[in-house]
N, CA, C and O atoms as a Tinker XYZ file with bonds, in Angstrom:
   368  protein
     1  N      8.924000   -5.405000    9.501000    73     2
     2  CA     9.544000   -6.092000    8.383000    64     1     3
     3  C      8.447000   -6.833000    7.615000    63     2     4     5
     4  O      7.570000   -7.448000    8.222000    81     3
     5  N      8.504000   -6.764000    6.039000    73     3     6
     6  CA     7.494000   -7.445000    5.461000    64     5     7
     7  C      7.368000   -8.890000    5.297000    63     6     8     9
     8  O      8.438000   -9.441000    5.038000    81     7
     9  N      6.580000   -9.479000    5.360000    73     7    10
    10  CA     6.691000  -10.752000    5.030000    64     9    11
    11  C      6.683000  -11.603000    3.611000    63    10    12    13
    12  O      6.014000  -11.317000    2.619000    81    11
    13  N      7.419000  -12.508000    3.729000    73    11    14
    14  CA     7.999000  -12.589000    2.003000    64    13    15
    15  C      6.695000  -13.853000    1.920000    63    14    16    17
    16  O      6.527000  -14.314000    0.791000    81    15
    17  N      5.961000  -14.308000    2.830000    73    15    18
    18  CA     5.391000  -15.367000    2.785000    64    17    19
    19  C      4.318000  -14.853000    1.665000    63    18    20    21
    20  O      3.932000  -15.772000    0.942000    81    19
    21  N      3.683000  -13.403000    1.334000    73    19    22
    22  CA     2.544000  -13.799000    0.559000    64    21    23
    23  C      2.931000  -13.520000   -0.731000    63    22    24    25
    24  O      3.947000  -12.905000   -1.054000    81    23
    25  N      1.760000  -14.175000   -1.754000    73    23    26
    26  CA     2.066000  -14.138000   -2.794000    64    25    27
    27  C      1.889000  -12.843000   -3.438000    63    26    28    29
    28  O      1.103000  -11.994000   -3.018000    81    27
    29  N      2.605000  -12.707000   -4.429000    73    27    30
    30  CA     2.243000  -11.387000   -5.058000    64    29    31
    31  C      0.498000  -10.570000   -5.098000    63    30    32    33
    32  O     -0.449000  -11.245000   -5.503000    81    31
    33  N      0.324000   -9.382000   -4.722000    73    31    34
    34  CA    -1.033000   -8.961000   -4.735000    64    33    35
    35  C     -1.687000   -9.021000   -3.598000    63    34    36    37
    36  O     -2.861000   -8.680000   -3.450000    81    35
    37  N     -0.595000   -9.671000   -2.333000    73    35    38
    38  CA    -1.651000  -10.148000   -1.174000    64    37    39
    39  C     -0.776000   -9.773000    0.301000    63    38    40    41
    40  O      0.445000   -9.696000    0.439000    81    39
    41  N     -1.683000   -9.607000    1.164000    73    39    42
    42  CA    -0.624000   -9.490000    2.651000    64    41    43
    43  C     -1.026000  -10.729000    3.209000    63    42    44    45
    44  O     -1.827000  -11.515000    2.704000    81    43
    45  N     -0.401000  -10.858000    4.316000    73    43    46
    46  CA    -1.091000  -12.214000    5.153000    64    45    47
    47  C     -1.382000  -11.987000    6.563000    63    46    48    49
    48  O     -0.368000  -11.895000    7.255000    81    47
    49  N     -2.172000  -11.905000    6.998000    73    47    50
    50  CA    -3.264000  -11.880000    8.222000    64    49    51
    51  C     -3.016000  -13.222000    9.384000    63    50    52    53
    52  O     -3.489000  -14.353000    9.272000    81    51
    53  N     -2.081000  -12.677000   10.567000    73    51    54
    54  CA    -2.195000  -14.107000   11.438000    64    53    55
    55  C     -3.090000  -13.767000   12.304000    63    54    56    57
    56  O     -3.325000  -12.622000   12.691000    81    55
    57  N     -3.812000  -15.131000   12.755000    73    55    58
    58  CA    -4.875000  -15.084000   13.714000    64    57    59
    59  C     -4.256000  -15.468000   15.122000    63    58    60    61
    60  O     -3.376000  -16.328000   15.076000    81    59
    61  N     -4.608000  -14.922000   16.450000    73    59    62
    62  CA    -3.807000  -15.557000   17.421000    64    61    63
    63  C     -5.163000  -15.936000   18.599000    63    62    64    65
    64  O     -6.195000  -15.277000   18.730000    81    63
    65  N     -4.815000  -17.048000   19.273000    73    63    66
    66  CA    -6.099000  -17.072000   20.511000    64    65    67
    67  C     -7.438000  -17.599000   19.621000    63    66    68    69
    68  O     -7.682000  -18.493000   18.810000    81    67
    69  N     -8.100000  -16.570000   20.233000    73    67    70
    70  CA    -9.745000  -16.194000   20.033000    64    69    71
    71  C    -10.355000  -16.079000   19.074000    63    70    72    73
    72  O    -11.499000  -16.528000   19.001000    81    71
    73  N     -9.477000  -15.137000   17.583000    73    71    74
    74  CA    -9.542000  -14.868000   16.808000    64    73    75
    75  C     -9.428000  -16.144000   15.632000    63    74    76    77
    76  O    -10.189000  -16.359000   14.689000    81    75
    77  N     -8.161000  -16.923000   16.062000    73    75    78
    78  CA    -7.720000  -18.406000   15.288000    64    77    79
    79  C     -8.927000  -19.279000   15.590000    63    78    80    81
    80  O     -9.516000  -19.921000   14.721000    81    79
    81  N     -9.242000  -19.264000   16.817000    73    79    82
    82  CA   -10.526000  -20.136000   17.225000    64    81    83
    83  C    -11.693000  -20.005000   16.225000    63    82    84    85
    84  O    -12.309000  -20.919000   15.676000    81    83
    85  N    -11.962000  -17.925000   16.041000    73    83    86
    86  CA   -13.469000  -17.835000   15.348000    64    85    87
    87  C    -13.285000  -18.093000   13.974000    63    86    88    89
    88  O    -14.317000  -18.310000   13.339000    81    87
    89  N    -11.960000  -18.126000   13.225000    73    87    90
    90  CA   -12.009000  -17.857000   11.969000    64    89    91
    91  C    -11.544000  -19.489000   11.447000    63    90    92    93
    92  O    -11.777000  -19.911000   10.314000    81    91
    93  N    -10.743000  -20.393000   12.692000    73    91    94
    94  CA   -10.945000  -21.728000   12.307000    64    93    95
    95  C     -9.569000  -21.534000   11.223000    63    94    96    97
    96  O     -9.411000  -22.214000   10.210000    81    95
    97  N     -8.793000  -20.628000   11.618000    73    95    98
    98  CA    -7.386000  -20.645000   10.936000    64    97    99
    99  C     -6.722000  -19.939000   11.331000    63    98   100   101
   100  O     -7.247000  -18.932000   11.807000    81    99
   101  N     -4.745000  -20.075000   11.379000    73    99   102
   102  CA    -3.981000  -19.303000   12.119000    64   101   103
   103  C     -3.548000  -18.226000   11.144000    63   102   104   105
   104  O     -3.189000  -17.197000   11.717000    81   103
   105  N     -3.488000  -18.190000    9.817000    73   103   106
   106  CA    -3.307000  -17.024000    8.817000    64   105   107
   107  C     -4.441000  -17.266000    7.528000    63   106   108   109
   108  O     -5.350000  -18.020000    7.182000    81   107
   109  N     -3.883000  -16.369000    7.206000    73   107   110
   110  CA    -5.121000  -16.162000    5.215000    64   109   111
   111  C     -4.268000  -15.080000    4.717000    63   110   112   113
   112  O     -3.767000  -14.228000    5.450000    81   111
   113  N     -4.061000  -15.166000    2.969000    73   111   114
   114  CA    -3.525000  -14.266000    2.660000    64   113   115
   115  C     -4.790000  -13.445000    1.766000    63   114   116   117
   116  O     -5.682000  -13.865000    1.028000    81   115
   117  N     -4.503000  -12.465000    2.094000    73   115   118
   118  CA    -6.060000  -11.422000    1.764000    64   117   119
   119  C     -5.286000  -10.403000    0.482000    63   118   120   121
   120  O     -4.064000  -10.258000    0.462000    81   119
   121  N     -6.180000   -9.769000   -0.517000    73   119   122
   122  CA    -6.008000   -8.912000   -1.598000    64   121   123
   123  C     -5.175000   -7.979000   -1.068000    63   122   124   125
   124  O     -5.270000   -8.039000    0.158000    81   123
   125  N     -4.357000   -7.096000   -1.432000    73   123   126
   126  CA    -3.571000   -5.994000   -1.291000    64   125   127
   127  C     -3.776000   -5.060000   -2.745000    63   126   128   129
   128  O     -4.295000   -5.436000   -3.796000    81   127
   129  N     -3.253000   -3.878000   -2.454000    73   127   130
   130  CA    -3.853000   -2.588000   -1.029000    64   129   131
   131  C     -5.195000   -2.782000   -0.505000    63   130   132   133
   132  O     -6.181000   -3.170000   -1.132000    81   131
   133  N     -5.122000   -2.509000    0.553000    73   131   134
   134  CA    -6.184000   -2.616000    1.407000    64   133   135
   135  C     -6.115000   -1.303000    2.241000    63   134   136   137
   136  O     -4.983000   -1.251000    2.723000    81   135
   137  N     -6.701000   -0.440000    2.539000    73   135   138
   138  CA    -6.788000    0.500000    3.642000    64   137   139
   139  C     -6.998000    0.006000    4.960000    63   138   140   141
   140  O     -8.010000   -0.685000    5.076000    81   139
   141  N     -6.122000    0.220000    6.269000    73   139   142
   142  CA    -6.295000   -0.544000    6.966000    64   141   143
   143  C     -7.519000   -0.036000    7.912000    63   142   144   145
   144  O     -7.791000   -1.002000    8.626000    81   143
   145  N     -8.269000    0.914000    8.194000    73   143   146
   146  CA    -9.602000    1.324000    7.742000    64   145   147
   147  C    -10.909000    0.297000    7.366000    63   146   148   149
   148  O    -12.026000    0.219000    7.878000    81   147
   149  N    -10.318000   -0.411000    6.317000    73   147   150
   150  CA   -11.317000   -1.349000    5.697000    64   149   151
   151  C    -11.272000   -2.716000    6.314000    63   150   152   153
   152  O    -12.401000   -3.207000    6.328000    81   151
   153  N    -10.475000   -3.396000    6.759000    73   151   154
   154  CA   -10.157000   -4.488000    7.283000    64   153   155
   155  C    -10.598000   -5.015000    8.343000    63   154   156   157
   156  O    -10.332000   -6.217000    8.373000    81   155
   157  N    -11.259000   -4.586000    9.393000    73   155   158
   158  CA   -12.516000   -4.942000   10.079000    64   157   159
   159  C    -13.920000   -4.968000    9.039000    63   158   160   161
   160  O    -14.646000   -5.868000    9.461000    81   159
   161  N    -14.391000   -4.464000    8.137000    73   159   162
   162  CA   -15.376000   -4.376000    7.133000    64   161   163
   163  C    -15.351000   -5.361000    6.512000    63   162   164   165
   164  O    -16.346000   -6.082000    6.436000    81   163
   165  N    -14.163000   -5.655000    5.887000    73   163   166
   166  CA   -13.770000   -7.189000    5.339000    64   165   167
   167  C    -13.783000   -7.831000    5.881000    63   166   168   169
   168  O    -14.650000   -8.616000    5.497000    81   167
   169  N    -13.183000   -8.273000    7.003000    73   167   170
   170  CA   -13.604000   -9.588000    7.612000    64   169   171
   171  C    -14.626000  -10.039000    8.022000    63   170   172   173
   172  O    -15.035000  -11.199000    7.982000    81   171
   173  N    -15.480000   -8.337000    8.798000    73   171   174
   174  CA   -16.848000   -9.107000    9.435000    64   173   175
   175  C    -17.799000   -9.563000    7.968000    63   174   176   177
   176  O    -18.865000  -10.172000    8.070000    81   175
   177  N    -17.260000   -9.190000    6.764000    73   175   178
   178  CA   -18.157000   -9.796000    5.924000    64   177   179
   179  C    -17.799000  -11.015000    5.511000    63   178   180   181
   180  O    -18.684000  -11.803000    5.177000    81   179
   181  N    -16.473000  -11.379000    5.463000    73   179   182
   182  CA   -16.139000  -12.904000    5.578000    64   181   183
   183  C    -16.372000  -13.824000    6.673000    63   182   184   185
   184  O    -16.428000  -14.998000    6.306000    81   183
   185  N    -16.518000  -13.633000    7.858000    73   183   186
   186  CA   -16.876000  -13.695000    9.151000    64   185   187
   187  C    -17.462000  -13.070000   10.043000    63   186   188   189
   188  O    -16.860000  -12.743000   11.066000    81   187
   189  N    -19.055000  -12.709000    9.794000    73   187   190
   190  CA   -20.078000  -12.588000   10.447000    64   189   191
   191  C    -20.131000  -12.528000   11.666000    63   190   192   193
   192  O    -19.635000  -13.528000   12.185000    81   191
   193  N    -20.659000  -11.514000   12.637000    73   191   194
   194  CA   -20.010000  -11.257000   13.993000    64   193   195
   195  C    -18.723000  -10.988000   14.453000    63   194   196   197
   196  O    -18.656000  -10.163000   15.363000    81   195
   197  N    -17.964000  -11.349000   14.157000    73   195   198
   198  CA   -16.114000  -11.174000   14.272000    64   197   199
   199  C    -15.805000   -9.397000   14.679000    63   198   200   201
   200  O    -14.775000   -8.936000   15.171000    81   199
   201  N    -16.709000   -8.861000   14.397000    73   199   202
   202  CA   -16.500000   -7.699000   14.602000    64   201   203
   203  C    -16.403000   -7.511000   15.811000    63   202   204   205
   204  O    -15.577000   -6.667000   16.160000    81   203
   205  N    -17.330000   -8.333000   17.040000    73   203   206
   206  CA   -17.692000   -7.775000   18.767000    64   205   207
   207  C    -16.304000   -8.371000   19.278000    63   206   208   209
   208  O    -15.692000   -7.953000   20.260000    81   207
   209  N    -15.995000   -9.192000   18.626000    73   207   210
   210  CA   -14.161000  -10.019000   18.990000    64   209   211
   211  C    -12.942000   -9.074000   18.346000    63   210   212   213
   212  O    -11.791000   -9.125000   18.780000    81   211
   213  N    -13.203000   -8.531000   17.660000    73   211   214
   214  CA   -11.966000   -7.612000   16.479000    64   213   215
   215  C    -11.723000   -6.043000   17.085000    63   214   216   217
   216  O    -10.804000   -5.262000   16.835000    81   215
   217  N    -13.387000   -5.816000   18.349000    73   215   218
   218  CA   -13.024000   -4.588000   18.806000    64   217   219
   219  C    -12.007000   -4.691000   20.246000    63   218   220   221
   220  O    -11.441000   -3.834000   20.925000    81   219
   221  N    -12.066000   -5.666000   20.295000    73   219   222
   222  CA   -11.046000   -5.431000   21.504000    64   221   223
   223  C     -9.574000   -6.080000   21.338000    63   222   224   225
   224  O     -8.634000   -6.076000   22.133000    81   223
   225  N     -9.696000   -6.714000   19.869000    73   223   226
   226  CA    -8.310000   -6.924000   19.708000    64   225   227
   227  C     -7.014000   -6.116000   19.239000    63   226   228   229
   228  O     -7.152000   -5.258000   18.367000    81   227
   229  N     -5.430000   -6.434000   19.941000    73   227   230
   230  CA    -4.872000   -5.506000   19.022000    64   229   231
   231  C     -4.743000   -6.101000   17.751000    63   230   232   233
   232  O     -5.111000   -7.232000   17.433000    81   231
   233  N     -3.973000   -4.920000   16.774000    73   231   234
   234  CA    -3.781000   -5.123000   15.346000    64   233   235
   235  C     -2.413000   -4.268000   15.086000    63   234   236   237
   236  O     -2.204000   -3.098000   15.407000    81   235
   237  N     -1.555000   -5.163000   14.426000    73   235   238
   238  CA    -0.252000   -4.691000   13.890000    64   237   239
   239  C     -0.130000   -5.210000   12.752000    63   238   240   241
   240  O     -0.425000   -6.362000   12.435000    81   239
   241  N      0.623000   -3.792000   11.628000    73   239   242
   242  CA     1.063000   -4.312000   11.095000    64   241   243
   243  C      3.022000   -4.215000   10.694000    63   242   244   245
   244  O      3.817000   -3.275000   10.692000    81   243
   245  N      3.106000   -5.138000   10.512000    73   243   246
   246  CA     4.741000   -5.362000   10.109000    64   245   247
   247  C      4.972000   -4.614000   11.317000    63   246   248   249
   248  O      5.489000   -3.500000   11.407000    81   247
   249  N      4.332000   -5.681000   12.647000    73   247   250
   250  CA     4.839000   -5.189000   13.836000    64   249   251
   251  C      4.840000   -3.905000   14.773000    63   250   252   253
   252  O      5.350000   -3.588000   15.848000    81   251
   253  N      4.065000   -3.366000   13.884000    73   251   254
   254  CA     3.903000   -1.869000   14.825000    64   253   255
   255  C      2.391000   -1.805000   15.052000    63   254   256   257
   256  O      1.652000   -1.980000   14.083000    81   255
   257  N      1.962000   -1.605000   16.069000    73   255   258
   258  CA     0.416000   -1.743000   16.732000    64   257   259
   259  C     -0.253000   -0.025000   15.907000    63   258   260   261
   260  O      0.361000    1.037000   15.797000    81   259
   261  N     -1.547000   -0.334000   15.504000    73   259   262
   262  CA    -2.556000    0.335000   15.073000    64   261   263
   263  C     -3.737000    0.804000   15.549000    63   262   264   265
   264  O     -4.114000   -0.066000   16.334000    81   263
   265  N     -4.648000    1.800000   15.521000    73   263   266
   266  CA    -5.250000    1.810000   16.465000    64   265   267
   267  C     -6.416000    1.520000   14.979000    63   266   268   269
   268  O     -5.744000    2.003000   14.066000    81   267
   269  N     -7.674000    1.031000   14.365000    73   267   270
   270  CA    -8.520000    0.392000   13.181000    64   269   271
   271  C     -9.526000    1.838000   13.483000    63   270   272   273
   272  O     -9.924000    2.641000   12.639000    81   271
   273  N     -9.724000    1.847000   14.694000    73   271   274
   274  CA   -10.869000    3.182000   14.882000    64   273   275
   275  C    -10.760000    4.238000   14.690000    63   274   276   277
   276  O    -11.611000    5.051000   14.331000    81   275
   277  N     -9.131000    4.436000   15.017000    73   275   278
   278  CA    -8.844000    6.037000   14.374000    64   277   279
   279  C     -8.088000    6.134000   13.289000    63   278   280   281
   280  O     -7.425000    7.161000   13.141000    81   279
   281  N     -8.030000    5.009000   12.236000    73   279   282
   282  CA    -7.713000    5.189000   10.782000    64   281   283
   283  C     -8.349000    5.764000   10.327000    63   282   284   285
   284  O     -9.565000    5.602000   10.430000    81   283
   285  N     -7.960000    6.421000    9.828000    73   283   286
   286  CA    -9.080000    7.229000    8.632000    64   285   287
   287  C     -8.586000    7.418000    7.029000    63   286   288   289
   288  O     -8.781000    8.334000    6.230000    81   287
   289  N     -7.892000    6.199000    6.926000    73   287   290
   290  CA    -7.829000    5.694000    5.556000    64   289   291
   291  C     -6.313000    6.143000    4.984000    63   290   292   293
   292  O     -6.007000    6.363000    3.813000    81   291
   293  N     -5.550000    6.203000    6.054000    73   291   294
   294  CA    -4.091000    7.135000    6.259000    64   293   295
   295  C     -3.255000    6.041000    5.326000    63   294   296   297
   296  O     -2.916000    6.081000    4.144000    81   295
   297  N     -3.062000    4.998000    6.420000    73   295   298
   298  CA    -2.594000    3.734000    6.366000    64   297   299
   299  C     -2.614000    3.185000    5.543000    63   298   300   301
   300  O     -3.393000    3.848000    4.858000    81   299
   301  N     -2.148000    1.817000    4.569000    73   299   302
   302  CA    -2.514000    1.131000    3.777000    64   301   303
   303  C     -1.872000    0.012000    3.914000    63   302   304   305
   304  O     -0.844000    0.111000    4.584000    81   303
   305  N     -2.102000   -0.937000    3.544000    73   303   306
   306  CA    -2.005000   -2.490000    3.910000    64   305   307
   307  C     -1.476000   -2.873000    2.551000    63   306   308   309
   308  O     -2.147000   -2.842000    1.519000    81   307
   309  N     -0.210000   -3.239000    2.642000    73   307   310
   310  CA     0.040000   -3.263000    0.692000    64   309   311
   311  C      1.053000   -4.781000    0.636000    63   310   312   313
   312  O      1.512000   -5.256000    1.675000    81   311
   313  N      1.203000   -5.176000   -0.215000    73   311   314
   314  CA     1.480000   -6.206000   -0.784000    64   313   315
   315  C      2.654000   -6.777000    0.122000    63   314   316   317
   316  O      3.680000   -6.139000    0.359000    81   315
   317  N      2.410000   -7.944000    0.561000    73   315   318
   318  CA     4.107000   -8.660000    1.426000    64   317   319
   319  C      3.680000   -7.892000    2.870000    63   318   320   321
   320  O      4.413000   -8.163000    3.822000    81   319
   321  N      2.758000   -7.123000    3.078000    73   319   322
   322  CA     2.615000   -6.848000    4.448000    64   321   323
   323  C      2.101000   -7.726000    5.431000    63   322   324   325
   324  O      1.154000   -8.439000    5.100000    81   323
   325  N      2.616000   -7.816000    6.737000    73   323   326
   326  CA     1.482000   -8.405000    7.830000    64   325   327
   327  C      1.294000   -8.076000    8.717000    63   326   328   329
   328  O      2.011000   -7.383000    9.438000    81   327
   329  N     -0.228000   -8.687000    8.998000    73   327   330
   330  CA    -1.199000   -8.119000    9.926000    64   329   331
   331  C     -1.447000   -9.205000   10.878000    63   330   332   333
   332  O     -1.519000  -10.401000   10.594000    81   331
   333  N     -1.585000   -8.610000   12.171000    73   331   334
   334  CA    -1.396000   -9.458000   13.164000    64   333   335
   335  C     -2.744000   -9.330000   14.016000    63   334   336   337
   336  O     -2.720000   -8.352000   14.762000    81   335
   337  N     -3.942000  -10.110000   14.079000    73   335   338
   338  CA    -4.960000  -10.257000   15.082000    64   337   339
   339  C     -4.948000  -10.686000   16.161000    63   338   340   341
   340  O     -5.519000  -11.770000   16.278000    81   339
   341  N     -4.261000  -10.025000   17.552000    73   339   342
   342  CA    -4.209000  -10.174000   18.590000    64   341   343
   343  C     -4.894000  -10.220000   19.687000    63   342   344   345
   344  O     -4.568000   -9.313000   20.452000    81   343
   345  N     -6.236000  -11.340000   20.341000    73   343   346
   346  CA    -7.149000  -10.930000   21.377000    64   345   347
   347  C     -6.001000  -10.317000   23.013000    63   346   348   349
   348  O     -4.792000  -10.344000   23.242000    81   347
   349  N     -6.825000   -9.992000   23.539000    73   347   350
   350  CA    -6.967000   -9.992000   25.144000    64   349   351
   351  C     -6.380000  -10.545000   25.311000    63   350   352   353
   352  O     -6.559000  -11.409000   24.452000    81   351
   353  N     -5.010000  -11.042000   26.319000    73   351   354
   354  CA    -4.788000  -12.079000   27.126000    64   353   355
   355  C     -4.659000  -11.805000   28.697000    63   354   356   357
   356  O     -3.887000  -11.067000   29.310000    81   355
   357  N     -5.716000  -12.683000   29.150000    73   355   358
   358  CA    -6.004000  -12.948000   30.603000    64   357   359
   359  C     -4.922000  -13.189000   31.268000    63   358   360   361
   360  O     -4.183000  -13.672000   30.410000    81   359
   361  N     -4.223000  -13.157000   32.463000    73   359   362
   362  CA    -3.466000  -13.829000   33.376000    64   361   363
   363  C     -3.693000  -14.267000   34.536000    63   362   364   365
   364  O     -4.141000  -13.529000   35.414000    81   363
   365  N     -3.294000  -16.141000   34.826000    73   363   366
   366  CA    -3.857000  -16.259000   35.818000    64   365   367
   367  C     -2.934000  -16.971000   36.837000    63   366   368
   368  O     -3.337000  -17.202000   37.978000    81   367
C-alpha cells in the first residue's frame, strides 16, 4: 500500500536499527521515479560507506521484499511509494 505521507514527486524511505543509527534519521522523502536499481547508488552518495551496511539489509517496497542486486532496472520506485531499510536482527 502506498504511502500518502510523501509529498508530491517523492517516495519516503524508513530507516530501521543500524541503518536509522548511520543515516541519523528514521525516514527522508527522496525524488521519484527512481529505479530501484539506483537506490543503493544514491544513498551511498548521500551517505558515504552505507553501502557495506545496505548489503546485508532487507529492502521493501510498499511492503513486498526486493532483492537491489538482482534489479536490473525492472522495478521503479514512483511517487507515494515506500521503501523500507531493514538491517539484520540478532536474537538473544
Amino acid at each position: 500500500m502506498p504511502s500518502t505521507n510523501a509529498p508530491p514527486g517523492h517516495f519516503k524511505v524508513l530507516y530501521f536499527a543500524a541503518a536509522s543509527s548511520y543515516t541519523k534519521k528514521d525516514h527522508e522523502m527522496l525524488k521519484a521515479p527512481l529505479p530501484a536499481s539506483g537506490l543503493l547508488t544514491l544513498l551511498g552518495n548521500e551517505y558515504p560507506g552505507i553501502e557495506a551496511l545496505l548489503s546485508s539489509c532487507a529492502v521493501t517496497v510498499n511492503l513486498q521484499y526486493i532483492d537491489l542486486e538482482e534489479e536490473d532496472g525492472h522495478l521503479m520506485i514512483n511517487e507515494g511509494d515506500e521503501v523500507a531499510i531493514i538491517p539484520p536482527v540478532s536474537s538473544g
